[in-house]
GUZAKE-305256 format. One record per residue (C-alpha): x, y, z; residue number from 1; residue in one letter. Coordinates in pm, 1 decimal. Example, Ala and Ser with C-alpha at 12.3 -4.5 7.8 and 13.67 -1.06 7.14 Angstrom:
REM GUZAKE-305256
        px        py        pz    k  r
    1230.0    -450.0     780.0    1  a
    1367.0    -106.0     714.0    2  s
***
This chain:
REM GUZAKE-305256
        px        py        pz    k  r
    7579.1   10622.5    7632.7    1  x
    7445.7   10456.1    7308.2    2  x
    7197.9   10215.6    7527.0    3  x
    7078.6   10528.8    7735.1    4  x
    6980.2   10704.6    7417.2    5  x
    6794.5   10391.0    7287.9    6  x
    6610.7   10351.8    7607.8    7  x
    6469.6   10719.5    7624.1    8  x
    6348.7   10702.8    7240.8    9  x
    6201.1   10390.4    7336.8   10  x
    6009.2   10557.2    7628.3   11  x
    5890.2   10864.2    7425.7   12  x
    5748.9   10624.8    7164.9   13  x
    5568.7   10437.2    7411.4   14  x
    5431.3   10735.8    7566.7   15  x
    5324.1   10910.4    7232.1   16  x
    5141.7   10587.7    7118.0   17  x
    4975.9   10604.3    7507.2   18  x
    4885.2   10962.2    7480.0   19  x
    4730.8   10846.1    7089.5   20  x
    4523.3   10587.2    7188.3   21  x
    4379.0   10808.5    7488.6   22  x
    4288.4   11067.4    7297.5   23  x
    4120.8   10857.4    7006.8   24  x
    3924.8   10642.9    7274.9   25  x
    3782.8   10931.1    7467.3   26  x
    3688.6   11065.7    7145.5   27  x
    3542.8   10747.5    7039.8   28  x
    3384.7   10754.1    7404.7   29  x
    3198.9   11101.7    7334.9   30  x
    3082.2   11048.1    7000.5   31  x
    2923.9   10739.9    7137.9   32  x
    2723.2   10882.8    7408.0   33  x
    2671.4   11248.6    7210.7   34  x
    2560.0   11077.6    6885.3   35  x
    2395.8   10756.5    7021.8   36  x
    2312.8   10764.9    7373.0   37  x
    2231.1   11111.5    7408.1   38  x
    2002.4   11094.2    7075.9   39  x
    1820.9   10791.1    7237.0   40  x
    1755.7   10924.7    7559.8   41  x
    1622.4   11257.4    7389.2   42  x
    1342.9   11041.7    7193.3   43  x
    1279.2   10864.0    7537.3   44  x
    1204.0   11140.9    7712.3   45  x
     991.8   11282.3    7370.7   46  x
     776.7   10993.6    7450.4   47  x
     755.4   11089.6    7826.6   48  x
     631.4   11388.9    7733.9   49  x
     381.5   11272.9    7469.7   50  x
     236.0   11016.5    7705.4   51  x
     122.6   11349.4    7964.2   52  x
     -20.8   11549.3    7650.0   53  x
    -230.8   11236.2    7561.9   54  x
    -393.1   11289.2    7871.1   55  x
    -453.6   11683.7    7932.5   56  x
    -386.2   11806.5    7560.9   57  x
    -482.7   11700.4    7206.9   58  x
    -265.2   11373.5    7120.0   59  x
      83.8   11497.4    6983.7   60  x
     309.5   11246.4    6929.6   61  x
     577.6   11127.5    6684.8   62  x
     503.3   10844.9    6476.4   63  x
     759.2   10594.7    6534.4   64  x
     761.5   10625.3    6938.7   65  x
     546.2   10417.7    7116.7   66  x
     326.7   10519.4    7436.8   67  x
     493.8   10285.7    7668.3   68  x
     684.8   10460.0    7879.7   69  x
     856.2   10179.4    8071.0   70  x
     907.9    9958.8    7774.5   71  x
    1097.1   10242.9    7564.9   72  x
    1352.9   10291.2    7926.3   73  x
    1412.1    9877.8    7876.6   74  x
    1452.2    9951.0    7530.6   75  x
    1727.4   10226.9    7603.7   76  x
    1866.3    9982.7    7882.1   77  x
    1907.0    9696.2    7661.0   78  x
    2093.9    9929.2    7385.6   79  x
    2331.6   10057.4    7608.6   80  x
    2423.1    9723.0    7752.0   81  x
    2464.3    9575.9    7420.6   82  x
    2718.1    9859.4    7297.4   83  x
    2916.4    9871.7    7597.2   84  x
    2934.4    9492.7    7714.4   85  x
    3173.4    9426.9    7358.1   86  x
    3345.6    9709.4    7471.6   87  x
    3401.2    9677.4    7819.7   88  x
    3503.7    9311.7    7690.1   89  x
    3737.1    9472.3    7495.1   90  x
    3895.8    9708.9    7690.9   91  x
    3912.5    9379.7    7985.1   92  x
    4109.3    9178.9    7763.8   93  x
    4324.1    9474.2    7647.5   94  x
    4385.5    9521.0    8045.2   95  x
    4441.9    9165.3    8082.4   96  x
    4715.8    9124.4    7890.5   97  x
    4884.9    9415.9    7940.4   98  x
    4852.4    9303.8    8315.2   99  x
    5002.1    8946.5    8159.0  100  x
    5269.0    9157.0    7993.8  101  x
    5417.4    9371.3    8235.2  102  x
    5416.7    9045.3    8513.5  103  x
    5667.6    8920.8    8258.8  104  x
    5904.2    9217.0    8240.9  105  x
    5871.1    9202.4    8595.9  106  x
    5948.3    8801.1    8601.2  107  x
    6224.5    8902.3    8317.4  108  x
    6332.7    9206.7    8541.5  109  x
    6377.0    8938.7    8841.5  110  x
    6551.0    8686.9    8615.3  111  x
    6786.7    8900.8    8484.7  112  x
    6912.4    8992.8    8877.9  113  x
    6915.8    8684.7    8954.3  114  x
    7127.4    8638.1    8690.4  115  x
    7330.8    8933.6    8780.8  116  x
    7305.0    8814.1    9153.2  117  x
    7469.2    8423.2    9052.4  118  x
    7736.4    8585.6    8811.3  119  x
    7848.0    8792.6    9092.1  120  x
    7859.2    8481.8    9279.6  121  x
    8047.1    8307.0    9081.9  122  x
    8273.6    8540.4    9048.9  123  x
    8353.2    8577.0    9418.0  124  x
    8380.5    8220.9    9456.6  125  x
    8631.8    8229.1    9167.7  126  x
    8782.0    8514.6    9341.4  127  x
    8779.3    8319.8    9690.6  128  x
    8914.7    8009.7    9479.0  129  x
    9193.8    8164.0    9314.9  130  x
    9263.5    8370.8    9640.6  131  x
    9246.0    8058.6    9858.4  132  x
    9513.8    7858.7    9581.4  133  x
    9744.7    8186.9    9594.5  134  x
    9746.4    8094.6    9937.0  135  x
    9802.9    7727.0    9925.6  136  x
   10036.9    7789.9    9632.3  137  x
   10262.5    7998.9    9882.7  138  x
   10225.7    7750.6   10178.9  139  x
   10364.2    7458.1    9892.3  140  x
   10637.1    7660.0    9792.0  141  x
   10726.5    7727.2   10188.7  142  x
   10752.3    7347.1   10260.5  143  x
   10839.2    7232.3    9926.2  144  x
   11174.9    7467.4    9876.2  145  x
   11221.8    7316.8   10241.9  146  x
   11243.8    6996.7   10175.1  147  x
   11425.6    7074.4    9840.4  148  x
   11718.4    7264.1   10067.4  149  x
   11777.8    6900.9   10262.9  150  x
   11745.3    6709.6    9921.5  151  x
   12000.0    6936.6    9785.3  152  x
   12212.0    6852.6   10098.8  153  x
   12175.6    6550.8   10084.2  154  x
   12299.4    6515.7    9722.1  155  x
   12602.0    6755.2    9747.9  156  x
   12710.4    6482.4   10038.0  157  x
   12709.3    6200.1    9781.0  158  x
   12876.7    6415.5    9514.5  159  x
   13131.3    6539.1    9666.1  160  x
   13468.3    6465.8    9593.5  161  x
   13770.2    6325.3    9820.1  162  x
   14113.2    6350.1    9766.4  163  x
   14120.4    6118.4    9490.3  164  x
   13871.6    6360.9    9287.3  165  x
   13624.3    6043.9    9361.5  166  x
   13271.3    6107.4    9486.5  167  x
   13022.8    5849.0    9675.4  168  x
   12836.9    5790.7    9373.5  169  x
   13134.1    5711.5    9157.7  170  x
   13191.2    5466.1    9324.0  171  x
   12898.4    5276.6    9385.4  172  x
   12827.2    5373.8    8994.6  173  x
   13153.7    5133.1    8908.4  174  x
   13103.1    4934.0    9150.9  175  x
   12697.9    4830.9    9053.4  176  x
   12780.2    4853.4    8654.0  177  x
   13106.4    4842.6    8567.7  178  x
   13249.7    4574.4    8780.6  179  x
   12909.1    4413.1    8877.1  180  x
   12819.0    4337.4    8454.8  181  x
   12741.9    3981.7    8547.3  182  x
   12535.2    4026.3    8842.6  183  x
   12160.6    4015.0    8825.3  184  x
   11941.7    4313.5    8852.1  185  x
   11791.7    4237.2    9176.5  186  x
   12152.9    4188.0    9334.2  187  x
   12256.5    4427.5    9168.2  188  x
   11938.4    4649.2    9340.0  189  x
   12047.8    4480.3    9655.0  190  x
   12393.3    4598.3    9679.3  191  x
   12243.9    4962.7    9636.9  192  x
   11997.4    4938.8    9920.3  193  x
   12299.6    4860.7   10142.6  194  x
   12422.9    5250.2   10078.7  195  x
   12197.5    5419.0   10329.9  196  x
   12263.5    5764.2   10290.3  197  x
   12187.5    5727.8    9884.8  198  x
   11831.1    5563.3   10019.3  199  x
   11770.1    5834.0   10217.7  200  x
   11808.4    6069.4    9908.5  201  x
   11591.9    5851.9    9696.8  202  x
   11335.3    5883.4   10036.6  203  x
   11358.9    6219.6   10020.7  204  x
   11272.5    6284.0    9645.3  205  x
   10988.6    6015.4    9638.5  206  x
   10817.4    6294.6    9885.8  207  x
   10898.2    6550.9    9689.1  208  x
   10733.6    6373.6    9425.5  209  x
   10413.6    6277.0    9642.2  210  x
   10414.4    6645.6    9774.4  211  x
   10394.5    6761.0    9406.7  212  x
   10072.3    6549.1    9317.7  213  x
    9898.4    6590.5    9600.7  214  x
    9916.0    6947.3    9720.2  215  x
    9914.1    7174.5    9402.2  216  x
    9542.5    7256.5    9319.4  217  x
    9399.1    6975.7    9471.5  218  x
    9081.5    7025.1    9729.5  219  x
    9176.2    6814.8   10067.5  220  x
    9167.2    6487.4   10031.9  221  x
    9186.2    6237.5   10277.3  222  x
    9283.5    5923.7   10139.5  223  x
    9596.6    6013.4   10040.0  224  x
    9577.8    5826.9    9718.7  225  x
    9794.9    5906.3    9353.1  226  x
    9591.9    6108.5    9124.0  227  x
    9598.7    6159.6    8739.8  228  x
    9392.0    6473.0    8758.9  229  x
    9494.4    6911.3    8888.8  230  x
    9697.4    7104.8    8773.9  231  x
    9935.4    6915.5    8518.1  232  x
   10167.4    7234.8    8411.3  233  x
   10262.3    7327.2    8729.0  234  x
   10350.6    7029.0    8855.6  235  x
   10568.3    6937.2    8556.0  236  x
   10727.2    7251.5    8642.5  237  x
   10837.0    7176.4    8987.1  238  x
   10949.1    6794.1    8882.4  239  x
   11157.2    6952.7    8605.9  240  x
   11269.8    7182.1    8897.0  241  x
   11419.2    6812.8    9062.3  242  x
   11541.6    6660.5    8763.2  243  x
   11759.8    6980.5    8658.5  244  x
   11925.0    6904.1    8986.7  245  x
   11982.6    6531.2    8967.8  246  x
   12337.7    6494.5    8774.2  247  x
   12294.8    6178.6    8532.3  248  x
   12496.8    5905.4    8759.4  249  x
   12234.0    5945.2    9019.9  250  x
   11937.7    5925.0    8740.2  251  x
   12063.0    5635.4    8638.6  252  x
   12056.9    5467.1    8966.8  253  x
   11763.4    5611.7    9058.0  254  x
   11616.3    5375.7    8705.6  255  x
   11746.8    5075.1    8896.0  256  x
   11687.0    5132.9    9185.0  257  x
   11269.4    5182.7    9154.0  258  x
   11226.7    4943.5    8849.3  259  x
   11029.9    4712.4    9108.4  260  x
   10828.8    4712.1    9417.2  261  x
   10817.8    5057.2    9462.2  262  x
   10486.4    5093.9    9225.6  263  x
   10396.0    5440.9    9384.8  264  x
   10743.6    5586.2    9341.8  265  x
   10753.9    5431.5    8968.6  266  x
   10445.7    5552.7    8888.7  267  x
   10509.5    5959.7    8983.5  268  x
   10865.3    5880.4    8775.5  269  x
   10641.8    5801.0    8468.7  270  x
   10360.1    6001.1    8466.6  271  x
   10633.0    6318.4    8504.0  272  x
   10850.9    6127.1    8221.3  273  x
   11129.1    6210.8    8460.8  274  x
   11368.7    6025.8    8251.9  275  x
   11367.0    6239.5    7964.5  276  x
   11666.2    6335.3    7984.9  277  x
   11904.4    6050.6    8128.9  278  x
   12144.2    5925.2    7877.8  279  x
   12159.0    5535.3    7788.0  280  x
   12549.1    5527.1    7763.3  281  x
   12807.6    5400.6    8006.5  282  x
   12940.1    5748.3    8224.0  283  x
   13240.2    5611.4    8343.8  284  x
   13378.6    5450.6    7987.7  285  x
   13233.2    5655.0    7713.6  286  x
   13059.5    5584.1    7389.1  287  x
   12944.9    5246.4    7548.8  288  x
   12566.6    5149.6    7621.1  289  x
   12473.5    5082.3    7961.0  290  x
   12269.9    4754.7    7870.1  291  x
   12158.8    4732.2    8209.6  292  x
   11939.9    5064.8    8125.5  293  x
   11774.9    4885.2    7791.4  294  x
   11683.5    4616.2    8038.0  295  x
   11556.6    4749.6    8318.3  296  x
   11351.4    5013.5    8054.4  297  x
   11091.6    4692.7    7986.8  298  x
   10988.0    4655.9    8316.9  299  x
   10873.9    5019.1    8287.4  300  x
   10685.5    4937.3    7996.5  301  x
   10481.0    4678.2    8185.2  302  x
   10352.1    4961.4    8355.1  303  x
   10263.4    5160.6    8008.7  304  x
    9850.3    5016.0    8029.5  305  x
    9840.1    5236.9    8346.9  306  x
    9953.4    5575.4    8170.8  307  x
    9974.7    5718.2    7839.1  308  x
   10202.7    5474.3    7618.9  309  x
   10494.3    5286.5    7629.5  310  x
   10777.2    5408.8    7764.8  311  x
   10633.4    5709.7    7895.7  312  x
   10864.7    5746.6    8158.7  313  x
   11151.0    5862.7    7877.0  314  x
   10881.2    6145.2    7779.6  315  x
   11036.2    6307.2    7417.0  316  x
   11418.9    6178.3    7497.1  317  x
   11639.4    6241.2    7243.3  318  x
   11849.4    6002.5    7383.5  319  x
   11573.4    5701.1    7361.4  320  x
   11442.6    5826.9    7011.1  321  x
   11851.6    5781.8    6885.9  322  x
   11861.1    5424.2    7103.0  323  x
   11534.7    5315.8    6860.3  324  x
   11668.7    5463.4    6526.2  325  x
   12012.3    5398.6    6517.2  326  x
   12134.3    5124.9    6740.2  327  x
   12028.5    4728.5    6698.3  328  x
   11854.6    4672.6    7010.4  329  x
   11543.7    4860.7    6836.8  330  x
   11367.0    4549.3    6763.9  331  x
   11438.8    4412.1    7142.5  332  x
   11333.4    4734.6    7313.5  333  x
   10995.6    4674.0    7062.8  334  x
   10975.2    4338.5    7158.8  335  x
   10802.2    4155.6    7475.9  336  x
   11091.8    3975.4    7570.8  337  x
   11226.0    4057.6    7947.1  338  x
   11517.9    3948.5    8137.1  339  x
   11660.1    3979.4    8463.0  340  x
   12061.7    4064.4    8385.3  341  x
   12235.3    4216.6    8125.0  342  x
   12429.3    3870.3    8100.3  343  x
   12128.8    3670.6    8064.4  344  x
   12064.0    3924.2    7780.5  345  x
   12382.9    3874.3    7633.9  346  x
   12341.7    3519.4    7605.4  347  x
   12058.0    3495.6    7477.3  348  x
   12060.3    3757.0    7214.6  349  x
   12423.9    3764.3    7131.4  350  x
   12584.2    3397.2    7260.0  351  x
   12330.2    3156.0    7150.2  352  x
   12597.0    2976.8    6915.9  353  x
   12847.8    2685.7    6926.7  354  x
   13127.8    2820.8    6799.2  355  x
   13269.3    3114.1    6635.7  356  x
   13638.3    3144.0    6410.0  357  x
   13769.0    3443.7    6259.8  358  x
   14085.6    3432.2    6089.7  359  x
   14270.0    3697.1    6062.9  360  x
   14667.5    3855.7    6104.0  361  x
   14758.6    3692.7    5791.3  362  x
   15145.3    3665.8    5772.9  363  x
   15338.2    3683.3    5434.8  364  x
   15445.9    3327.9    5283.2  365  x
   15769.3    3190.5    5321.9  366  x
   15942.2    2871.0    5251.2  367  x
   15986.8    2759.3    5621.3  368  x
   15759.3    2522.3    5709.7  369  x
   15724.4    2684.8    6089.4  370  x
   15621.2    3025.7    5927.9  371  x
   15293.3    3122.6    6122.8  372  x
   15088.2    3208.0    5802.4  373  x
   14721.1    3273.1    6024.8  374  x
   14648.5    3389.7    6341.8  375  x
   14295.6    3363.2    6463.9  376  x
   14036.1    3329.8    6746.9  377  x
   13832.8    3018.8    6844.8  378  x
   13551.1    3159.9    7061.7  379  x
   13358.5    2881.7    7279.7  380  x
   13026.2    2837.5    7523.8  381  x
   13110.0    2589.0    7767.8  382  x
   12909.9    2548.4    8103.2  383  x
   12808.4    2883.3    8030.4  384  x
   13101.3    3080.6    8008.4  385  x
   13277.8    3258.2    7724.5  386  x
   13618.0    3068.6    7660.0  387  x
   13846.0    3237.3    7402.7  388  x
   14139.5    3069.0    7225.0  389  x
   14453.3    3236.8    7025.5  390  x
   14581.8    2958.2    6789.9  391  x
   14821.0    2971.0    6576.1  392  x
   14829.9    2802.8    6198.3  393  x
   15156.8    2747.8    6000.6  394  x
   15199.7    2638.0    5644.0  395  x
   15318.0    2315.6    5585.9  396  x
   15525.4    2288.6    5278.1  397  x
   15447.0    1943.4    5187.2  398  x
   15034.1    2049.8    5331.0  399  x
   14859.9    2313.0    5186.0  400  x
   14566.0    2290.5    5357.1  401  x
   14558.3    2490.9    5695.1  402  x
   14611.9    2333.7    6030.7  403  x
   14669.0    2450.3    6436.1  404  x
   14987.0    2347.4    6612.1  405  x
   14934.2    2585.6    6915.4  406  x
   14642.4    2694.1    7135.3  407  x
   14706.6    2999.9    7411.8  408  x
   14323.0    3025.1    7655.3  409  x
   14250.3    3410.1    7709.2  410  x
   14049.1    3562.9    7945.2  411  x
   13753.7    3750.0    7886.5  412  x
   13807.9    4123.5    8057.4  413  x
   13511.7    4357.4    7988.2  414  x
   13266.5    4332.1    7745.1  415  x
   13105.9    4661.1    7599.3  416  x
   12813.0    4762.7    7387.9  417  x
   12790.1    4996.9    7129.6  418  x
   12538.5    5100.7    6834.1  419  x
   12655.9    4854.6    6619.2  420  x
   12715.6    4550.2    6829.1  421  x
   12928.9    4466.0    7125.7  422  x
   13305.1    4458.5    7156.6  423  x
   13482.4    4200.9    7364.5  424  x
   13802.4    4298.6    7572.6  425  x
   14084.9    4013.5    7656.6  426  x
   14343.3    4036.5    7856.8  427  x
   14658.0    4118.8    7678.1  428  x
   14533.4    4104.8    7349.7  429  x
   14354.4    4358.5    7081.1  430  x
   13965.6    4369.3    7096.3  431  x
   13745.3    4208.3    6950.7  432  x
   13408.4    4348.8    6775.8  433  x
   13063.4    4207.2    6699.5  434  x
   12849.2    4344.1    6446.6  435  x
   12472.6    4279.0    6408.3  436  x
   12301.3    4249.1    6071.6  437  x
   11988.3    4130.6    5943.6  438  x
   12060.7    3837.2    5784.8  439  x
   12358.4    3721.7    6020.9  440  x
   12301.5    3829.1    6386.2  441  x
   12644.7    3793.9    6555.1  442  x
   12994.3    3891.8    6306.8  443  x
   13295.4    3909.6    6445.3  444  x
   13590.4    4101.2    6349.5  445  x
   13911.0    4303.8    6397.7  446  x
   13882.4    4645.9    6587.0  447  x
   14118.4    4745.2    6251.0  448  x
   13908.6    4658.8    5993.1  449  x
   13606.3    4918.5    5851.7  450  x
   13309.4    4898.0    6082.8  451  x
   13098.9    4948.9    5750.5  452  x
   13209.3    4549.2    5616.7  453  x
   12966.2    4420.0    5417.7  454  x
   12838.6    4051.2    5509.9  455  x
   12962.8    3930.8    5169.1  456  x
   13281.5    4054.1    5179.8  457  x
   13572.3    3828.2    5307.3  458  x
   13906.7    3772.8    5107.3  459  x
   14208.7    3485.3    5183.6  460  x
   14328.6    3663.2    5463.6  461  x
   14004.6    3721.3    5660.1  462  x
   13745.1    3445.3    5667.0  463  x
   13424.4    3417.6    5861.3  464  x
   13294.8    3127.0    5997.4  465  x
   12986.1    3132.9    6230.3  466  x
   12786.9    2856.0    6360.3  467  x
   12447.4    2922.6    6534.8  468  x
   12189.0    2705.9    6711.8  469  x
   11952.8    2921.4    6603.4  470  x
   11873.6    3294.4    6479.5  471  x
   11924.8    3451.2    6843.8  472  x
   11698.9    3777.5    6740.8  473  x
***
């Protein structure tokens, strides 16, 4: 309402100053031709009439007006052209550019709707755009809450539980990293390609993954190639959709299962950071690290100058962020070094010694010389396996120094990693704990003795005794 007022005082202005200027120029224009032109063309005709009395009458004529009677018409003729051509100039220019002017309102007019005309343009095709991804949005959701009905199928098969309250996935879970420890990764890999109806999941959820990136605001495309570019958000929406519904077991085995060859499928798990939330730890014995995981995690990073960072694939994990800050595999996991089995990491991070003796079970003195005064463990690499000897030392009453008169071999039963260390199991006997530290990488100890022992600490009844080739970290 405001603008409309503006524009009609802005139109009586115009007119006013119009109706102003016509008035003062026809004025102008009559005083000119009463004052001047008239005046001039009296006195020329005066001297018409005084050339006719020179002939019939007595010469009367005035005394500044000549008898030439053609000569005083030039005269007149070349007055009035000399007033009026400046003004005729004038009022030509003044034309001109108001002819100049309103061609640009009228070019100014035209812009402006053509303006008008490409904003509403725009707008449709925005309109058409947004209608046209409503629609392809819809036809996604049809086939991709399809496909998720037979994924979802597919995975209440494998977790479903028999009579024993065991599913499909337990077991191959125990049987790939529980009882496989010492296998390598790729055989390890190998034994879970032979499951066919877990592959067929894992086929299933790779194209849910590919239908993800490559339908959700994305114009056709036709070679059918991985893009880091759409709609970002939404499709971190629908992969969080598929990760709420993978339990951990099967996240876990999904990490081995793509940590090679499959660079398409590894790729999608990355840029999503699918693993964000899979836990590092052992699921089937608690409060133990799955070491297998911290391996198979740096052949993921190799992948990190593709992306966004390493590790990307872990996204904002709590559980990765705690693995960093308060176990000691931080500085391996920051490291470049790679390996191919968790044993091959064991030995070379954790078994790269001689020999290790820890005494401990200390037995009060008596006077028999048989009386076992020390227990302790002798633990050996030989041909590269882990040989661990009980032996026995008595107190020779004549001898004080210490000496073994009996050896028992143990066998090595599990061997599990925690925050601290690792923790050896035997068979039949108690277990066994190593601690890493700074200055000493490998410590061994009793399971009974305070997990916070300083390195300096050691009394008569527990000594430490560690021999290393070399600093293994």
């Amino acid at each position: 309402m405001l603008k409309i007022k503006n524009n009609m005082s802005s139109k009586i202005v115009k007119w006013i100053i119009a109706i102003v200027i016509g008035i003062v120029s026809i004025y102008g224009i009559y005083r000119l031709v009463k004052d001047i032109y008239w005046k001039f063309y009296q006195e020329v005709s005066l001297a018409k009439d005084s050339q006719f009395q020179f002939v019939n009458e007595q010469i009367q004529t005035l005394p500044y007006i000549t008898n030439d009677y053609i000569s005083n018409w030039g005269a007149f003729g070349d007055f009035v052209g000399g007033t009026l051509n400046p003004l005729l100039t004038f009022i030509s220019v003044c034309l001109l550019l108001y002819t100049l002017y309103q061609n640009k309102k009228s070019l100014d007019f035209n812009s402006e709707e053509l303006a008008l005309s490409r904003k509403a343009q725009q707008d449709s095709a925005k309109s058409q755009q947004l209608i046209q991804k409503t629609q392809n949005l819809q036809q996604f959701d049809s086939l991709f809450f399809s496909l998720l009905n037979q994924f979802k199928h597919q995975q209440d098969n494998l977790c479903s539980l028999n009579e024993n309250d065991k599913s499909k996935v337990d077991k191959i879970y125990r049987s790939i990293f529980v009882d496989g420890y010492k296998l390598e990764l790729e055989d390890k890999r190998y034994q879970l390609l032979q499951h066919q109806e877990l592959n067929q999941y894992f086929i299933c959820l790779f194209q849910l993954f590919k239908l993800i990136n490559m339908k959700i605001n994305r114009i056709p495309n036709t070679s059918n190639k991985i893009e880091e570019w759409g709609d970002f958000t939404l499709e971190k929406q629908y992969t969080n959709i598929l990760r709420s519904l993978i339990p951990p077991k099967l996240q876990q085995l999904l990490f081995l299962n793509t940590y090679t060859e499959f660079d398409e499928y590894r790729w999608y798990l990355s840029y999503y950071s699918f693993f964000e939330h899979m836990p590092f730890k052992d699921l089937v014995r608690n409060n133990v690290i799955l070491i297998d995981l911290l391996i198979i995690s740096k052949f993921y990073k190799l992948d990190s100058n593709h992306l966004y960072g390493d590790y990307q694939v872990f996204g904002n994990s709590i559980y990765f962020d705690k693995l960093l800050s308060e176990s000691c595999y931080s500085e391996f996991m920051k490291s470049e070094d790679l390996f191919f089995s968790a044993w091959g990491f064991i030995e070379n991070k954790f078994f790269n010694f001689k020999s290790i003796v820890c005494f401990f079970n200390s037995v009060p003195l008596s006077n028999l010389d048989k009386e076992i005064c020390y227990q302790y463990y002798l633990i050996n690499l030989k041909n590269e396996e882990l040989r661990i000897e009980v032996i026995d030392v008595f107190r020779n009453s004549l001898e004080p120094k210490l000496f073994p008169r009996s050896r028992e071999k143990v066998q090595l039963k599990h061997i599990l990693f925690k925050n601290y260390g690792f923790q050896i199991q035997m068979e039949g006997f108690e277990k066994l704990d190593f601690y890493i530290y700074d200055e000493i990488s490998v410590l061994l100890t009793t399971p009974n003795r305070s997990r916070n022992l300083g390195i300096n600490e050691t009394n008569q009844a527990d000594f430490l005794e560690i021999e290393l080739k070399e600093n293994p970290l």
